[in-house]
TORDREN-251996 format. One record per atom (N, C-alpha, C): x, y, z; atom name; residue number from 0; chain; residue in three letters. Coordinates in nm, 4 decimals. Example, Ala and Ser with C-alpha at 12.3 -4.5 7.8 and 13.67 -1.06 7.14 Angstrom:
BEGIN
NODE       xx       yy       zz name resi chain resn
NODE   1.3190  -0.5690   0.7800    N    0     A  ALA
NODE   1.2300  -0.4500   0.7800   CA    0     A  ALA
NODE   1.3200  -0.3300   0.7800    C    0     A  ALA
NODE   1.2850  -0.2250   0.7080    N    1     A  SER
NODE   1.3670  -0.1060   0.7140   CA    1     A  SER
NODE   1.2900   0.0030   0.7870    C    1     A  SER
This chain:
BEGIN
NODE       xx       yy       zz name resi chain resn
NODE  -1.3962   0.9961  -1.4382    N    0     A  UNK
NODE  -1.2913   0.9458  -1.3513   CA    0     A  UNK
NODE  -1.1930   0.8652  -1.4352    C    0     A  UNK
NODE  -1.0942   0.8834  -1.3760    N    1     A  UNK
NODE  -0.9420   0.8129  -1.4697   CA    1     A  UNK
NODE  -0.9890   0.6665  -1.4778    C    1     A  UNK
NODE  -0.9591   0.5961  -1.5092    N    2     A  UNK
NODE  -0.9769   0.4102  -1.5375   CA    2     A  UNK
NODE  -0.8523   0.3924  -1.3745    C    2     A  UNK
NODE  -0.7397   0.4351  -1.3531    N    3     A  UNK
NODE  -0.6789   0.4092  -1.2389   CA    3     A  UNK
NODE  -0.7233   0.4156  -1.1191    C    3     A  UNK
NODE  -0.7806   0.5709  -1.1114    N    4     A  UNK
NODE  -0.8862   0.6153  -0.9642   CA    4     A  UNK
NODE  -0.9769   0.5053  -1.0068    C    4     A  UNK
NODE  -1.0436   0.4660  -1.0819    N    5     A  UNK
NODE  -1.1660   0.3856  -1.1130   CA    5     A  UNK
NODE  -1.1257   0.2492  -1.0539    C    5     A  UNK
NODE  -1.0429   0.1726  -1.0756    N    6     A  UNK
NODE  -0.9535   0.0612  -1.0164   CA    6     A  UNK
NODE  -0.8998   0.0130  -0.9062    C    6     A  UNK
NODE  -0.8498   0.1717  -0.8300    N    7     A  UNK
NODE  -0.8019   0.1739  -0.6775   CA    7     A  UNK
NODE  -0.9566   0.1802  -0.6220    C    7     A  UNK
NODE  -1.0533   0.2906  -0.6434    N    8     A  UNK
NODE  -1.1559   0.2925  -0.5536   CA    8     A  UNK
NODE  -1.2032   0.1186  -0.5926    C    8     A  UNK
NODE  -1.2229   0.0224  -0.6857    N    9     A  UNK
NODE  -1.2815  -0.0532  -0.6755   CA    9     A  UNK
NODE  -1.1891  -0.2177  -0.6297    C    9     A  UNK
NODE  -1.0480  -0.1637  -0.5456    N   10     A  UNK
NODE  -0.9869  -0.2573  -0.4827   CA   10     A  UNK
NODE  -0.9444  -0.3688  -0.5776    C   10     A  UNK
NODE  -0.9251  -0.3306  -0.7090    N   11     A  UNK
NODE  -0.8357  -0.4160  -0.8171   CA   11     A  UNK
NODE  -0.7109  -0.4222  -0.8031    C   11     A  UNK
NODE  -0.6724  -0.5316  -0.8505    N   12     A  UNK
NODE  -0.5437  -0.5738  -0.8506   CA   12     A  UNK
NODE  -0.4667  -0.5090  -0.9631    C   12     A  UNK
NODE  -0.3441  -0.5549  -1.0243    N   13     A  UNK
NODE  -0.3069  -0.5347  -1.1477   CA   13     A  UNK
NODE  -0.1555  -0.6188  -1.1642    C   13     A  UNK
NODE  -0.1220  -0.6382  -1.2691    N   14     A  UNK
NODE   0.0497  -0.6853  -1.2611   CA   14     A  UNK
NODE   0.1396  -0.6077  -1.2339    C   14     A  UNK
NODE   0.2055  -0.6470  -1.1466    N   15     A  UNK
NODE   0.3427  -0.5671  -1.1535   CA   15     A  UNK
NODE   0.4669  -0.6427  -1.1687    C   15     A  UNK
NODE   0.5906  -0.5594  -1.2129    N   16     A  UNK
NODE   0.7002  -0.6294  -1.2260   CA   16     A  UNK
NODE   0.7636  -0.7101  -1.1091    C   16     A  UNK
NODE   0.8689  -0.8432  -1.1202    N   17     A  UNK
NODE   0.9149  -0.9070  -1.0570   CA   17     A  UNK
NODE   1.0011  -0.8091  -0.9712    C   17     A  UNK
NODE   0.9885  -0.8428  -0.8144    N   18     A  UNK
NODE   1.0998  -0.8076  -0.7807   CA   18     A  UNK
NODE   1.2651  -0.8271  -0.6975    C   18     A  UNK
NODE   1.3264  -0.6899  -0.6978    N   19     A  UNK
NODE   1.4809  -0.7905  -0.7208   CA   19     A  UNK
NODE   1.4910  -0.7926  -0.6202    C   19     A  UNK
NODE   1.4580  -0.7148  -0.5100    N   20     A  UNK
NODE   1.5115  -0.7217  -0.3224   CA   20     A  UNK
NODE   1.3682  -0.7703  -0.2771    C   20     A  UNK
NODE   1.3660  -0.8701  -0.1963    N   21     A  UNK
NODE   1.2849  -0.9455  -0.1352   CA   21     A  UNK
NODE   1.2151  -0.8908   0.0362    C   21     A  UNK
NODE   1.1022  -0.8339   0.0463    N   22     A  UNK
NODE   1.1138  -0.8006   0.2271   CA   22     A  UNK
NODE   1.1458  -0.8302   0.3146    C   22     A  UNK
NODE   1.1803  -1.0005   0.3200    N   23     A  UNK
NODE   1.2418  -1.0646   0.3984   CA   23     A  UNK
NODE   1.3854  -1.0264   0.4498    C   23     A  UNK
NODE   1.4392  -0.9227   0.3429    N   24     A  UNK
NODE   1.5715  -0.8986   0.3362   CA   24     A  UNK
NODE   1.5856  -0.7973   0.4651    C   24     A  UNK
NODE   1.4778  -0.6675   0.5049    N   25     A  UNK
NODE   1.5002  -0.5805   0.5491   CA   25     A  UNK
NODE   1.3995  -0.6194   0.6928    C   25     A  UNK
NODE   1.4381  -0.5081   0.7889    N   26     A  UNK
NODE   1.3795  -0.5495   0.9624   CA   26     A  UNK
NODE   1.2792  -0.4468   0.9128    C   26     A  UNK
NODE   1.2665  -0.3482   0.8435    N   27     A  UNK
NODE   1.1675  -0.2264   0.8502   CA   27     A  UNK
NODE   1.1419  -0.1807   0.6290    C   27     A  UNK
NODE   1.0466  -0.2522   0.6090    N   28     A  UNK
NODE   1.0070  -0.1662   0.4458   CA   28     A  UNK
NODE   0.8984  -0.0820   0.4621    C   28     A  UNK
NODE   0.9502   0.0336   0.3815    N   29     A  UNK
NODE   0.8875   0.1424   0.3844   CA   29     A  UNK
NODE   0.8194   0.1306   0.2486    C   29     A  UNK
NODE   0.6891   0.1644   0.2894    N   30     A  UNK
NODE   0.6051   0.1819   0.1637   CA   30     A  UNK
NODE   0.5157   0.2979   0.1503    C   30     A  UNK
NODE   0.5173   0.3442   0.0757    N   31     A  UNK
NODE   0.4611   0.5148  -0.0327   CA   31     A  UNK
NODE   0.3810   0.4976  -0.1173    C   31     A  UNK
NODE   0.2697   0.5810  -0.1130    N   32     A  UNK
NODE   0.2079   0.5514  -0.2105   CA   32     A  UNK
NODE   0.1059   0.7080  -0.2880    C   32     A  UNK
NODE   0.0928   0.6954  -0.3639    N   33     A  UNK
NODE  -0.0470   0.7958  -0.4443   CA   33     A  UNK
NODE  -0.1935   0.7743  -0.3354    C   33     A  UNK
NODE  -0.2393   0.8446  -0.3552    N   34     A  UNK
NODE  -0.3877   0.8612  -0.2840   CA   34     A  UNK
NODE  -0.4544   0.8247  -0.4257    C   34     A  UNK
NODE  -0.4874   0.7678  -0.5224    N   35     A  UNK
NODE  -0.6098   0.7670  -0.5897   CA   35     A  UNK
NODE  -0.7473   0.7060  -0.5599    C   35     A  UNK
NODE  -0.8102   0.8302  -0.5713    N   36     A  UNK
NODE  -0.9848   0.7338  -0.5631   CA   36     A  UNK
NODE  -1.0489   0.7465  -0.4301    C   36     A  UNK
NODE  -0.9458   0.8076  -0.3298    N   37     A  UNK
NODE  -0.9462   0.8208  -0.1582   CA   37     A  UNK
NODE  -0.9003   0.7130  -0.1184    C   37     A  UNK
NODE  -0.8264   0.6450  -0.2151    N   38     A  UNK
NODE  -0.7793   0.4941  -0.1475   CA   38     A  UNK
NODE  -0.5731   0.4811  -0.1850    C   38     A  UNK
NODE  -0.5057   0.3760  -0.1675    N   39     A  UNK
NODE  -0.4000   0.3662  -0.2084   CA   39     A  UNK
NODE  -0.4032   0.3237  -0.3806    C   39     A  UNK
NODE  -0.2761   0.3356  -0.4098    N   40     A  UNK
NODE  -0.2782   0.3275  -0.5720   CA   40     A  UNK
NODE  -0.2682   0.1657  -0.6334    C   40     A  UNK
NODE  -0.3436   0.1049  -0.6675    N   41     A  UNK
NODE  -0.3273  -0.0494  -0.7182   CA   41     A  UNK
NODE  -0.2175  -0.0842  -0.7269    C   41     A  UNK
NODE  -0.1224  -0.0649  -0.7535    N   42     A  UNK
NODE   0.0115  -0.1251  -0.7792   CA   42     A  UNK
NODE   0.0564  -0.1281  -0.6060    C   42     A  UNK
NODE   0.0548  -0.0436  -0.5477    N   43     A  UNK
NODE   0.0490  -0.0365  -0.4223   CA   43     A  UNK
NODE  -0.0099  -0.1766  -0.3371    C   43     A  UNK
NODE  -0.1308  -0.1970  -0.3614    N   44     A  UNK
NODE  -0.2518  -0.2660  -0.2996   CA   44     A  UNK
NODE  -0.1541  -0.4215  -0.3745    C   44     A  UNK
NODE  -0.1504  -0.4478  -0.4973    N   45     A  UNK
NODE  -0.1183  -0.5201  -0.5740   CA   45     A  UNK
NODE   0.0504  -0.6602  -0.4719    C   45     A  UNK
NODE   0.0896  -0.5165  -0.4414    N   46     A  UNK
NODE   0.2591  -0.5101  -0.4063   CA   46     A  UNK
NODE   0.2487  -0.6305  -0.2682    C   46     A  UNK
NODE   0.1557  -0.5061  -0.1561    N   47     A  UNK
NODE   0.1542  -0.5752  -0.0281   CA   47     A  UNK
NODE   0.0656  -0.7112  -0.0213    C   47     A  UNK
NODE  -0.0125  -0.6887  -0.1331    N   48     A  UNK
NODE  -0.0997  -0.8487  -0.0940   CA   48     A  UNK
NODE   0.0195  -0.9504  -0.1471    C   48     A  UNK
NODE   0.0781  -0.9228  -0.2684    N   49     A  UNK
NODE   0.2068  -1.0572  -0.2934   CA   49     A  UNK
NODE   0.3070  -1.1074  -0.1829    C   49     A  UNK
NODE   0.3355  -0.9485  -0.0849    N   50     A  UNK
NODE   0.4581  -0.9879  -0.0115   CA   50     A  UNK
NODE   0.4152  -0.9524   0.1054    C   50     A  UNK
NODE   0.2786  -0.9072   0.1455    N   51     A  UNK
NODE   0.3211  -0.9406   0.3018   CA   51     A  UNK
NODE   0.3578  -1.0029   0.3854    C   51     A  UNK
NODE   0.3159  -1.1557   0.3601    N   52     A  UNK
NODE   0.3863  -1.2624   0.4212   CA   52     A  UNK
NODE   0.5319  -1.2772   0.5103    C   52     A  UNK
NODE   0.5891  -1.1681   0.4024    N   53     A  UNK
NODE   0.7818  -1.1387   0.3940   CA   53     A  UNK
NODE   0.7752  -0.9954   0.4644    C   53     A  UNK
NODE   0.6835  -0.9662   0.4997    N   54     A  UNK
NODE   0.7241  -0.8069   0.5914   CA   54     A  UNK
NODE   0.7621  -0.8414   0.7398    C   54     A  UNK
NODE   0.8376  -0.7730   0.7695    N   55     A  UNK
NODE   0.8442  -0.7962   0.9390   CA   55     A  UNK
NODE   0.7953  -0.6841   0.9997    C   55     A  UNK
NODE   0.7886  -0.5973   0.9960    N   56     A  UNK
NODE   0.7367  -0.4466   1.0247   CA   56     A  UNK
NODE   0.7341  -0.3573   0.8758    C   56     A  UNK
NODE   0.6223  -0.2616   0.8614    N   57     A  UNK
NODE   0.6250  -0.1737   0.7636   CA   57     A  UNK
NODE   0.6092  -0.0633   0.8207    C   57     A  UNK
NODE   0.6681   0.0818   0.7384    N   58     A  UNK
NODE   0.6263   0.1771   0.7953   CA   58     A  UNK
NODE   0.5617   0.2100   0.6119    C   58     A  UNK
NODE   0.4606   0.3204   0.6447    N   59     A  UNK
NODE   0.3879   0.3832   0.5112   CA   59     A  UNK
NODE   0.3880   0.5319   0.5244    C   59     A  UNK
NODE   0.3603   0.5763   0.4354    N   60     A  UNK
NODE   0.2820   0.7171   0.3990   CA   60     A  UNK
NODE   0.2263   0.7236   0.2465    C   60     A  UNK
NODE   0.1583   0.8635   0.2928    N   61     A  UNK
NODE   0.0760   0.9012   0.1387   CA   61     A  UNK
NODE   0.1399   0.9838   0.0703    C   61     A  UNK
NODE   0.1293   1.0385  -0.0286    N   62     A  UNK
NODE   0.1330   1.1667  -0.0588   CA   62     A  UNK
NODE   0.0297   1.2483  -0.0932    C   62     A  UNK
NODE  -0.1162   1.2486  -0.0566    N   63     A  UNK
NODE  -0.1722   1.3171  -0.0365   CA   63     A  UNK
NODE  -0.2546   1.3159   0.0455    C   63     A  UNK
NODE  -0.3242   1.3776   0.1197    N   64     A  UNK
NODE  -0.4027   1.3469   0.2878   CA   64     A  UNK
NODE  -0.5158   1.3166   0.1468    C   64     A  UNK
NODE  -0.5976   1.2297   0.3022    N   65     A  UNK
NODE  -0.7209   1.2222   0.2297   CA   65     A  UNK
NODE  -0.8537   1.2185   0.3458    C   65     A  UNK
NODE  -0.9704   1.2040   0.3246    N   66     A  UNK
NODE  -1.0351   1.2268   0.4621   CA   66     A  UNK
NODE  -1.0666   1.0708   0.5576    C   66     A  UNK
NODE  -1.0739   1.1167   0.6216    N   67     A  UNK
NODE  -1.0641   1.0104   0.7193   CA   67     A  UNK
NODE  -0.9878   0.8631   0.7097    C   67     A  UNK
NODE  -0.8864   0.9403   0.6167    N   68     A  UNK
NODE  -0.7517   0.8252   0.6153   CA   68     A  UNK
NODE  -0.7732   0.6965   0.5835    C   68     A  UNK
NODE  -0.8641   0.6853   0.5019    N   69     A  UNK
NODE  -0.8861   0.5534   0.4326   CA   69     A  UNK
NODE  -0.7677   0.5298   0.3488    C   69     A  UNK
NODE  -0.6875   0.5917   0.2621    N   70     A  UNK
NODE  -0.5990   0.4664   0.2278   CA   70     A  UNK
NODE  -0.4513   0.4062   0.3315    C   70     A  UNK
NODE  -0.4643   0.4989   0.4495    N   71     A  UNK
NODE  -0.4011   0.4930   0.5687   CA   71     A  UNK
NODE  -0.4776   0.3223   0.6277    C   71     A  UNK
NODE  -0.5784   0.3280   0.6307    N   72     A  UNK
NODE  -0.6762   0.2191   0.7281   CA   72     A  UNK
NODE  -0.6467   0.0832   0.5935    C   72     A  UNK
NODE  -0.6835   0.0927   0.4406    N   73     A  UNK
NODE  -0.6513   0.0132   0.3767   CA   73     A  UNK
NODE  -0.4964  -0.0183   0.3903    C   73     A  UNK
NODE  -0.4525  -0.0002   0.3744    N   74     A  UNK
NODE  -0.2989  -0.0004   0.4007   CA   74     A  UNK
NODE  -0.2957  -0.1263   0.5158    C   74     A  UNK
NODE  -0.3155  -0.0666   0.6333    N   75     A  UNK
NODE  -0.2798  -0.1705   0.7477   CA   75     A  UNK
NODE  -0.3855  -0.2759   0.7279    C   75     A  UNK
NODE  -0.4771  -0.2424   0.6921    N   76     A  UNK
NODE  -0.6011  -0.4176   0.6600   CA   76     A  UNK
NODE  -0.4976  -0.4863   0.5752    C   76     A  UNK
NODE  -0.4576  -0.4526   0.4651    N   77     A  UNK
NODE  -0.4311  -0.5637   0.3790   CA   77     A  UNK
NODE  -0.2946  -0.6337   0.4062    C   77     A  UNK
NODE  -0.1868  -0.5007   0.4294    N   78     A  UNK
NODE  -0.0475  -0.5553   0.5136   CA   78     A  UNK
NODE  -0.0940  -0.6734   0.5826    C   78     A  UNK
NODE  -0.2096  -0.6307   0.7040    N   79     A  UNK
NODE  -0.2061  -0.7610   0.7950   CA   79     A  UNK
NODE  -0.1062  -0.7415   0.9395    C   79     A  UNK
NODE  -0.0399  -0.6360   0.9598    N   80     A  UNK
NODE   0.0703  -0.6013   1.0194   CA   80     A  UNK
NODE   0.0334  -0.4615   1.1192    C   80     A  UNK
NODE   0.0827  -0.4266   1.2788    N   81     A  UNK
NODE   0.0447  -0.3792   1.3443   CA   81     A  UNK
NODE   0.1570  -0.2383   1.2878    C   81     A  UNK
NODE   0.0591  -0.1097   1.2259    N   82     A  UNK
NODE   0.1398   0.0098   1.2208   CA   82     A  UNK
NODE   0.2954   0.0529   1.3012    C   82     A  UNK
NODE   0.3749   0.0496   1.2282    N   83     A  UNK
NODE   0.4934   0.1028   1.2936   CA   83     A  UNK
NODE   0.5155   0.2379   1.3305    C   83     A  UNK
NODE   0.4552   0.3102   1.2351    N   84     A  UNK
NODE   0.4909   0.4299   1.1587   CA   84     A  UNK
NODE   0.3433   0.5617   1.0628    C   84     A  UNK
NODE   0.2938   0.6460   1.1214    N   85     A  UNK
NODE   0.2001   0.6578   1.0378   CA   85     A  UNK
NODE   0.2250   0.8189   1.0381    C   85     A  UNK
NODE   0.2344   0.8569   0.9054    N   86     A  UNK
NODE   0.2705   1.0222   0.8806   CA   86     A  UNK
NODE   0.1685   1.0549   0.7906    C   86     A  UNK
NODE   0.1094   1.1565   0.8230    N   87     A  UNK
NODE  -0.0380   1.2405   0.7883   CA   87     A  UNK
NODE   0.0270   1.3619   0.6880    C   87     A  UNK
């Protein structure tokens, strides 16, 4: 297994760069992500735990299904935020 899939399945964090538009800015952020591991992609996981606070609504998707939509279900646990939006 990749060291990345290895990372997402085991709910690690990682650094990511500063960023320049803030969520607070927008009524609706859309967030995308990789399926690795059957889960969302760390940088992903990484992103929403810094700024959910600043979301007012999110909408998400994957780009790849996965089974029983676990990185769909991770997604809204960690947001913290009631689904706006959910595309399979």
């Amino acid at each position: 297994m990749k060291r990345s899939g290895r990372d997402a399945g085991s709910k690690k964090l990682t650094i990511i760069e500063k960023i320049k538009k803030h969520p607070r800015m927008y009524d609706v952020v859309v967030i995308g992500t990789p399926v690795w591991n059957n889960t969302m992609s760390t940088p992903i996981r990484t992103y929403i735990l810094q700024y959910r606070e600043q979301f007012k609504k999110i909408a998400f998707f994957c780009t790849q299904e996965c089974s029983e939509n676990v990185a769909i279900k991770d997604i809204e646990f960690y947001a913290a935020k009631s689904q706006l939006h959910r595309s399979n």
